[in-house]
C-alpha positions as CSV (number, residue, x, y, z in Angstrom):
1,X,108.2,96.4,113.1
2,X,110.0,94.4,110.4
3,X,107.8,91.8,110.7
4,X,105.1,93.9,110.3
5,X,106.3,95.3,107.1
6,X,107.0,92.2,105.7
7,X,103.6,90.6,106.6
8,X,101.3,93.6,105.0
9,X,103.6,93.7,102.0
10,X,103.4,89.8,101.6
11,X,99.3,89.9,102.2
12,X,99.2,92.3,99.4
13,X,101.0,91.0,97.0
14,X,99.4,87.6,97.2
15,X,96.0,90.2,96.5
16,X,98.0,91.0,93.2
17,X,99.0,94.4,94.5
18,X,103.0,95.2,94.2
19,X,104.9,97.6,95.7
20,X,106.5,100.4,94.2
21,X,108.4,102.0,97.4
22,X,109.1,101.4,100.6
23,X,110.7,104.7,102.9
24,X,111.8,104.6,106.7
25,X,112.6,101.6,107.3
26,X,116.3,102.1,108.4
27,X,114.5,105.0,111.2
28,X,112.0,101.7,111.8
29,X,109.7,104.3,114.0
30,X,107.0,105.0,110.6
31,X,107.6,103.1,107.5
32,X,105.4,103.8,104.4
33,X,104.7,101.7,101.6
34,X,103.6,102.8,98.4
35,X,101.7,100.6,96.3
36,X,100.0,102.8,94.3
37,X,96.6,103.5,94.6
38,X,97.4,102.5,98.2
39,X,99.9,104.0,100.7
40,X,100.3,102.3,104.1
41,X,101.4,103.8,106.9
42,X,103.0,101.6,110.0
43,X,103.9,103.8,112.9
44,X,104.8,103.5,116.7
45,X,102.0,104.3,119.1
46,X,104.3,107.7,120.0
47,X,104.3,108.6,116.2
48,X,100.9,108.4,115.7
49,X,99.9,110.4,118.3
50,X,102.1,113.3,117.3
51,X,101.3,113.1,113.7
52,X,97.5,112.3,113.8
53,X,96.6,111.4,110.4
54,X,93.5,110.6,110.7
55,X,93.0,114.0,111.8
56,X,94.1,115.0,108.3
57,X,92.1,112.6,106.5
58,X,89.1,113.1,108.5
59,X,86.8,114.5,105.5
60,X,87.7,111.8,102.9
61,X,85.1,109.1,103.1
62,X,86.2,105.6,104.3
63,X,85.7,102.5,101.7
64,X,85.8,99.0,102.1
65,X,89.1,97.4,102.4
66,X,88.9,93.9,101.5
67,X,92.5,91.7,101.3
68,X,92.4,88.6,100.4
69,X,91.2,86.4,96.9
70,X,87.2,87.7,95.9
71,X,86.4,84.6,96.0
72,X,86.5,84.1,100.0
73,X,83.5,86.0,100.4
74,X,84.0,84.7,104.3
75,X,86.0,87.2,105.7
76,X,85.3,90.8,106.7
77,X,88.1,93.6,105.8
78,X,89.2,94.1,109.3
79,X,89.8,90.5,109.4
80,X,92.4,90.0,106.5
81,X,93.8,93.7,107.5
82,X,94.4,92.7,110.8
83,X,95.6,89.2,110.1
84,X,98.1,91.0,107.9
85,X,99.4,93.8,110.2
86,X,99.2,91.6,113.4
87,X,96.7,93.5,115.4
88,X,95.1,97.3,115.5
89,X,93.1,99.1,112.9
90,X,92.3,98.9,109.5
91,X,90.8,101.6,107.8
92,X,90.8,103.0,104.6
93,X,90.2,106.5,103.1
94,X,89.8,108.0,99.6
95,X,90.6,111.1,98.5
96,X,90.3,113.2,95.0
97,X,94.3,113.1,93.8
98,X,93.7,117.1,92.7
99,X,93.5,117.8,96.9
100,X,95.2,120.5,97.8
């Protein structure tokens, strides 16, 4: 998963978004990064399962992720997200920061 890590945090920065944390890596089973206005969450298949976020985040509506320089007006969210984290899903949510 360290390569993982590495290649989401590198594909955002080079979008001009820095980290401000990074937690479980040393477990290496569900590392988050904080970024901000954007928290990533890389888990194991067996993680995800148990811990279903989506589930939680089910009501939030989903907006357009889009990594990569505005100017390449080529590529499709799902394609930067997925070149960054290797393969799977890329999906993000919004939610009010006041939610309980």
């Amino acid at each position: 998963m360290p390569s993982v890590v590495d290649s989401v945090e590198e594909k955002l920065r080079e979008a001009g978004v820095k980290p401000l944390r990074r937690e479980g890596e040393r477990e290496g089973r569900w590392v988050l990064l904080d970024f901000g206005d954007i928290i990533v969450h890389l888990q194991h298949e067996e993680e995800r399962g148990f811990y279903q976020l989506e589930r939680l985040w089910k009501d939030c509506p989903v907006i357009p992720l889009r990594l990569g320089p505005p100017d390449d007006a080529g590529d499709s969210a799902g394609d930067s997200a997925g070149d960054a984290a290797g393969a799977g899903e890329a999906v993000a949510r919004t939610a009010s920061r006041d939610r309980p």
